[in-house]
N, C-alpha and C positions, 0 to 999 in steps of 0.2 A: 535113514529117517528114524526118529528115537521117539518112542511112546512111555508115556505115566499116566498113571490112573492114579487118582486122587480119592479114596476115601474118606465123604465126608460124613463125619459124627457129629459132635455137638460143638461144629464150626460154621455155621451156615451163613456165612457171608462173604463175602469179595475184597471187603478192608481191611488191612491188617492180619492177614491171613500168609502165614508164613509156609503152610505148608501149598498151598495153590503159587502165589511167587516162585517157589522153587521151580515148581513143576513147570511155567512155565517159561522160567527163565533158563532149564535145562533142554525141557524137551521141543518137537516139531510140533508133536500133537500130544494134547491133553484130554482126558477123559473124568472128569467128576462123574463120581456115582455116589448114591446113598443107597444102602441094604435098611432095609425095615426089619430089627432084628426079631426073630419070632416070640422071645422073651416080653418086647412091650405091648405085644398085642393078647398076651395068656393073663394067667392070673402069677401073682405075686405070693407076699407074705401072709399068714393066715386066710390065703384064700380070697384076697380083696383083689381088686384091677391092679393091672400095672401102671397104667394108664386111663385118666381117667378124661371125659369128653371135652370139657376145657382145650384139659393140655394135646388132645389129641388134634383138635380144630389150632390151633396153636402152630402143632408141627406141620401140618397138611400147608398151611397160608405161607408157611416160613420156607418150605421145600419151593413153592409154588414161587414165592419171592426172589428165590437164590435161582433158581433156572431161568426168569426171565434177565434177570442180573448177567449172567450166564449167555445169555443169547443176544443181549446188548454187545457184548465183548466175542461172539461170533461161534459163543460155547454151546454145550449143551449138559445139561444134567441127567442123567442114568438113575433112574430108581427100579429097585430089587427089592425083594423080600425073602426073607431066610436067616439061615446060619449065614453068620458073615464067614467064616471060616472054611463053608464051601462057596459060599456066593460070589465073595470077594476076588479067591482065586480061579475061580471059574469064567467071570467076566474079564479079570488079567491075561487070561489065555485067550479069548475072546475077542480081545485089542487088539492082542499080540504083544501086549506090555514089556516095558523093558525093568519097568521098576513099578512099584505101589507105595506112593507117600500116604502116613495118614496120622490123624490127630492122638498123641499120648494121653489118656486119661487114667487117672488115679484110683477108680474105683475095684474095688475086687473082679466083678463080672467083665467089666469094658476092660480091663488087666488080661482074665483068659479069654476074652475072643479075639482080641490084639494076637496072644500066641498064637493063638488056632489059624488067625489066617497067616500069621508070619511062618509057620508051620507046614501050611500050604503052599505057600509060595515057594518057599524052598526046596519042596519036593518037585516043584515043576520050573525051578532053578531059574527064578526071579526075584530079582532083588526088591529089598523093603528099607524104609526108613521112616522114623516116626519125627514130631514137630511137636514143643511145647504149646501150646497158642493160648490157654484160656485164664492164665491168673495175670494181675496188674505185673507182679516181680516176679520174672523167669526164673526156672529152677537152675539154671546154670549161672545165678547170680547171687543166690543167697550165700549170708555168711556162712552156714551150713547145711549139709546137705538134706533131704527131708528126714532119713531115718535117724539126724543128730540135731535136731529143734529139739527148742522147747516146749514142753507140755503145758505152760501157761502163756496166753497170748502176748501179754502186754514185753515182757523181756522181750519176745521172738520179733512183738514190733518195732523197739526201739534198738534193736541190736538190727534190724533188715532196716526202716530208716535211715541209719547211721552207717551200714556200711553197703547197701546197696542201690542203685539207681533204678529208674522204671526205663524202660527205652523207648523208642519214639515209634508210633503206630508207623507203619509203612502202606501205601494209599495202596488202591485195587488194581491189579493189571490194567491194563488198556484194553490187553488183546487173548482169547482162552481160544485157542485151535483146537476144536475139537475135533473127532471123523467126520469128512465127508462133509468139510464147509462150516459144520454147524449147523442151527435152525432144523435138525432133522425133522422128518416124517413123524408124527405120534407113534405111530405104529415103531418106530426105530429109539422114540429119545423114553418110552414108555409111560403105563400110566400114573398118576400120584397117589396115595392112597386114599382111602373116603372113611371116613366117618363109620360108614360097615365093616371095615376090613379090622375095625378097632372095637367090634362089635354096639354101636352106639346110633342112635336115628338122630338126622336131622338136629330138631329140636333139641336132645339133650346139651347142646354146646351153646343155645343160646343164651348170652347173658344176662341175668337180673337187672333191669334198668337201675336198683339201687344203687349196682353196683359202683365200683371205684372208675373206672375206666371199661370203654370197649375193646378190651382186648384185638390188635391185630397180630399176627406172628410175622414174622420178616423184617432184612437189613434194613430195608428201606422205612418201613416202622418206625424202628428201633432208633434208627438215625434222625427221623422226623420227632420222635417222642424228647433225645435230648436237647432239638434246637428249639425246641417247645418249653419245655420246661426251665432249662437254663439259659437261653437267649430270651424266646417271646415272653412268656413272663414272669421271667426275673425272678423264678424261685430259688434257687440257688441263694441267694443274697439272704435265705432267711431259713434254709435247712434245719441247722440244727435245733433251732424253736420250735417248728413247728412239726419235726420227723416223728414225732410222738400221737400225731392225730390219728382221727378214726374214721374221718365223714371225708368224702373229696378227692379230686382229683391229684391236686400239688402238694399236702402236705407231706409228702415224701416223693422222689423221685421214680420212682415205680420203673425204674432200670431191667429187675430180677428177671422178668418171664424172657427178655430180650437179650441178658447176660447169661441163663441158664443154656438157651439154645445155640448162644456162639455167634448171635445174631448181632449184637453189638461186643466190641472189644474194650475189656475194663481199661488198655492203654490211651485207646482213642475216648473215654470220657475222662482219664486223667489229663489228656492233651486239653481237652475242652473246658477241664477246672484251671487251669493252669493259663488258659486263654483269657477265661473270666477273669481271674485273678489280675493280668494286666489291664483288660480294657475296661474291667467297673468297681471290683471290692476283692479284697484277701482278708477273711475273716476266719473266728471259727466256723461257721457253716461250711466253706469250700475246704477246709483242713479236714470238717469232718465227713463230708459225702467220700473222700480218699481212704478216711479212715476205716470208713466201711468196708470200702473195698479190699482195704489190709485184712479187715476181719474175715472176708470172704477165702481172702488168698491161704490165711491159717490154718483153714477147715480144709482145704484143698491141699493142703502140706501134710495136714492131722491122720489125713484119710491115707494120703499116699504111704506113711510111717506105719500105719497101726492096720489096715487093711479090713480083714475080716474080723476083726479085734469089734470093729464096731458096731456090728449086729449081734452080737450076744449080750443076753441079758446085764450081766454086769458091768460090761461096756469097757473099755482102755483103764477102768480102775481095779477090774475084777473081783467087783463087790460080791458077796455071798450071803451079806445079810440082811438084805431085802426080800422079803417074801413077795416077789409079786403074781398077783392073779391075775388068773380070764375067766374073769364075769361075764360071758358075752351078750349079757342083758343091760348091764349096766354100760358097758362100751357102747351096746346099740343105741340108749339112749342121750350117749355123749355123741357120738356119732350124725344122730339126728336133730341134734339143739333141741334137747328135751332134758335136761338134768333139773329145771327148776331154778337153777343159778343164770337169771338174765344177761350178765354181761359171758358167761359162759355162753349161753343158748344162742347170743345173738352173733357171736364170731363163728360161730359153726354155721350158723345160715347161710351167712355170710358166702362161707367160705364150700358148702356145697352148692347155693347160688350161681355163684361166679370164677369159684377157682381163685381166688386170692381174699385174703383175710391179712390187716397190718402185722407188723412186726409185736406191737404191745400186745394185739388177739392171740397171734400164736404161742410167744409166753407164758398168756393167763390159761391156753384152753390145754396147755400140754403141763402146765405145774399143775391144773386140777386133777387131769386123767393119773399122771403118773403120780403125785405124791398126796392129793388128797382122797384117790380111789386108789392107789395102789395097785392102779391094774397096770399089768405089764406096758412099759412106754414102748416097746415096737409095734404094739397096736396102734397106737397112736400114731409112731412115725409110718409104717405102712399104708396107713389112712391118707395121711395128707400127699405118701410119694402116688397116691390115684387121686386126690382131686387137687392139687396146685397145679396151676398152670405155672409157674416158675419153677416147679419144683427139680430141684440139684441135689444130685445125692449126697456130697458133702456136708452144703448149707444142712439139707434137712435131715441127717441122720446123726451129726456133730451137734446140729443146735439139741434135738430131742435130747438127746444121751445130758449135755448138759445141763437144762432144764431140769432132770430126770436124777441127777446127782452120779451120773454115773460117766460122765465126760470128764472135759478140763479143770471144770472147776472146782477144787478141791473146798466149797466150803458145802454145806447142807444146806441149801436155801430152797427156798418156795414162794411162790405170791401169796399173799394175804388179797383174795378174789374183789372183796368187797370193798378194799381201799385203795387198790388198783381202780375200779369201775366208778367211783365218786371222785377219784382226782380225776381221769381222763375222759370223763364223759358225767358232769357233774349236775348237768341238767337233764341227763337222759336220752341225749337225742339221737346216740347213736343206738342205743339200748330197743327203741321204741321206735326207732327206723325196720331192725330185724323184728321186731318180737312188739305188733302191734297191736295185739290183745292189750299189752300193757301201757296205751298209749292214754289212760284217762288217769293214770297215776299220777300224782305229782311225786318230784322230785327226790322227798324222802321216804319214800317208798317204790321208785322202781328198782331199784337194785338189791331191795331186799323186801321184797314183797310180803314174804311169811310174818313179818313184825307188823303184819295191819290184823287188826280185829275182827272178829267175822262180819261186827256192826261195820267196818270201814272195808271189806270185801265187796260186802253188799252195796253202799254206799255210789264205792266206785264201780261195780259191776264187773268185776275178777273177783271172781270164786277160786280160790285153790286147790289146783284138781280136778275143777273142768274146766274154766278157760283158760288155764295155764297150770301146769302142774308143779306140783309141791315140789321141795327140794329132795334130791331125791338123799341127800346126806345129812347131818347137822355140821356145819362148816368148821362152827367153834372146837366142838368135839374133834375136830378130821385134826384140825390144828394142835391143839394138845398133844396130840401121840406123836406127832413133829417135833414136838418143842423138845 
């Protein structure tokens, strides 16, 4: 009888899952476990969470998801917490394991805990093997390998386009043998983690009614959210119009917190663009929701190539001539949606709120921090890897850097805050949804509040500075030293 223990990371699903397949198409019995590494429940970078309530209530629903997934198919899920490095190989010996499959990931830290348990295992002379799973185009498919990409997206897309294919999602086991039948005793399959264990009450995970979505974590979500969105109503057919909103549910696909955790696989929603595409429309929208996903897969290559390269200041350009600060007064008040700059102030609400804030939001609120305060951008990316609930450390530590002029993109750009927030929100309504003090303004004045007169302060009853505060920059000025 032949046992595998399946280490799973940030793979937490049953579809398309190449390294659970394996295991059970090699072994008698299989054992899924997840360790709770002790890294996401400490503190992070300057001091902030690893983890912040959102995403924590995220993972709990999503573990919760995959084990009864798990127990449908006659499995069970094993949750640990610890160093993987002992944990891992400790529960392998535990089995009696013959081998430890488990998910490759590109990041610095998920890189040495990979060794440490492969490390382990060795010493107690068990074999290992790891499984690509989580980008659209396999690494054993590109036209080069990640440490010979390109450093600009768009070549690396149309040279992978052109010379490599996506593969076809392969469907969930039937059947997961786990010890001892499956279904065990709680006391045997253990317990899940809480909300304390993450240090957080209740309450803090619930989400802002404003918000974009109710966030649930899990396959079965995640799976229900694309036959929603692109079958029930038909948003797909209108993507790329309308992927720029700020208010609502549909005008973007809101995939990430579900492709972050592995919960859905970007193959099996290429399969479902590719479905649509036969049975109603191939337009630009369905080219571009793909296209995204290429975007996604870049930064997951970037990261693999350049490694620790991208937490330091300078970032893969190794800039030196940025003086960046920590203000930690001024961070606090970006932090808090209090800069004074409303379309600034209201994606941070937002996004401490709910845990997720649009694509256009993060753009505008990481070009102000990094280039119109100057203060150092891994405050900024620190920040959002404790309150996204999607949050990925590729997406979000490659977008920051970029944003921040210190990534891919080799030109110096910036938002201009204020012409951003009148093209995509030109009547205010997203402005004034967060940041409802400023809800008796009219339209040429919420987004730049400071240009009303103390007579028209008054008027409207926003004072600046009490009921909303001043800016805390002059914008124009911030811009000139840019230019």
């Amino acid at each position: 009888m032949s046992t595998v223990l399946v280490w799973f990371r940030r793979d937490l699903r049953c579809h398309d899952n190449a390294t659970l397949r394996r295991a059970v198409a090699e072994a008698d019995t299989v054992v899924p476990l997840y360790c709770l590494p002790d890294r996401l429940t400490g503190e992070g970078m300057f001091g902030l969470d690893r983890v912040g309530p959102h995403r924590a209530q995220f993972l709990i629903e999503s573990l919760a998801d995959l084990r009864e997934s798990l127990r449908d198919r006659d499995g069970e899920l094993y949750v640990r917490s610890g160093d993987p490095g002992t944990v891992v190989p400790e529960a392998a010996e535990e089995f009696d394991a013959d081998a430890v499959y488990w998910q490759a990931l590109p990041g610095p830290e998920e890189r040495d805990e990979a060794g440490s348990v492969r490390a382990g295992l060795a010493d107690a002379g068990i074999d290992s093997e790891t499984f690509w799973t989580h980008t659209l185009y396999h690494r054993d498919d590109l036209p080069r390998p990640p440490d010979e990409i390109e450093d600009t997206f768009t070549p690396w897309k149309d040279r992978t386009e052109a010379k490599a294919t996506v593969r076809p999602p392969k469907p969930a086991p039937e059947w997961v043998h786990a010890p001892n039948g499956g279904r065990r005793a709680s006391s045997g399959a253990d317990d899940l983690p809480t909300l304390a264990d993450f240090g957080f009450g209740e309450d803090e995970a619930t989400v802002d009614d404003r918000g974009v979505l109710d966030w649930t974590g899990g396959e079965t979500a995640g799976l229900d959210r694309v036959a929603t969105y692109v079958w029930e109503r038909d948003c797909l057919r209108e993507y790329r119009e309308t992927r720029n909103g700020l208010v609502g549910a549909d005008y973007s696909s809101k995939f990430s917190p579900w492709l972050s955790f592995g919960c859905l696989s970007p193959r099996q929603i290429h399969r479902e663009v590719e479905q649509y595409e036969t049975d109603r429309v191939e337009n630009d929208s369905t080219y571009w929701l793909v296209f995204e996903l290429t975007w996604r897969d870049f930064f997951q290559y970037q990261l693999a190539k350049y490694g620790a390269k991208w937490f330091q200041p300078g970032g893969i350009r190794d800039r030196d001539d940025i003086r960046w600060r920590r203000d930690r007064a001024q961070f606090e008040r970006w932090a808090r949606g209090e800069t004074g700059i409303p379309f600034v102030d209201a994606n941070m609400r937002e996004l401490n709120a709910t845990g997720y804030v649009s694509n256009r939001g993060r753009q505008n609120v990481a070009s102000f921090l990094s280039n119109n305060l100057r203060i150092d951008w891994r405050l900024g990316a620190a920040y959002f890897e404790s309150r996204l609930v999607d949050y990925d450390v590729a997406s979000n530590w490659c977008n920051w850097a970029y944003q921040s002029q210190v990534g891919n993109d080799s030109r110096d750009s910036y938002f201009e805050i204020v012409g951003q927030a009148t093209h995509y929100d030109p009547e205010g309504a997203y402005v004034t949804r967060w940041c409802p003090e400023l809800s008796a303004l009219p339209p040429e004045y919420v987004h730049e509040p400071w240009t009303m007169s103390e007579h028209e302060q008054a008027d409207y009853g926003v004072e600046l500075g009490t009921d909303y505060p001043a800016p805390m920059i002059d914008l124009e000025a911030s811009y000139e030293k840019l230019r």
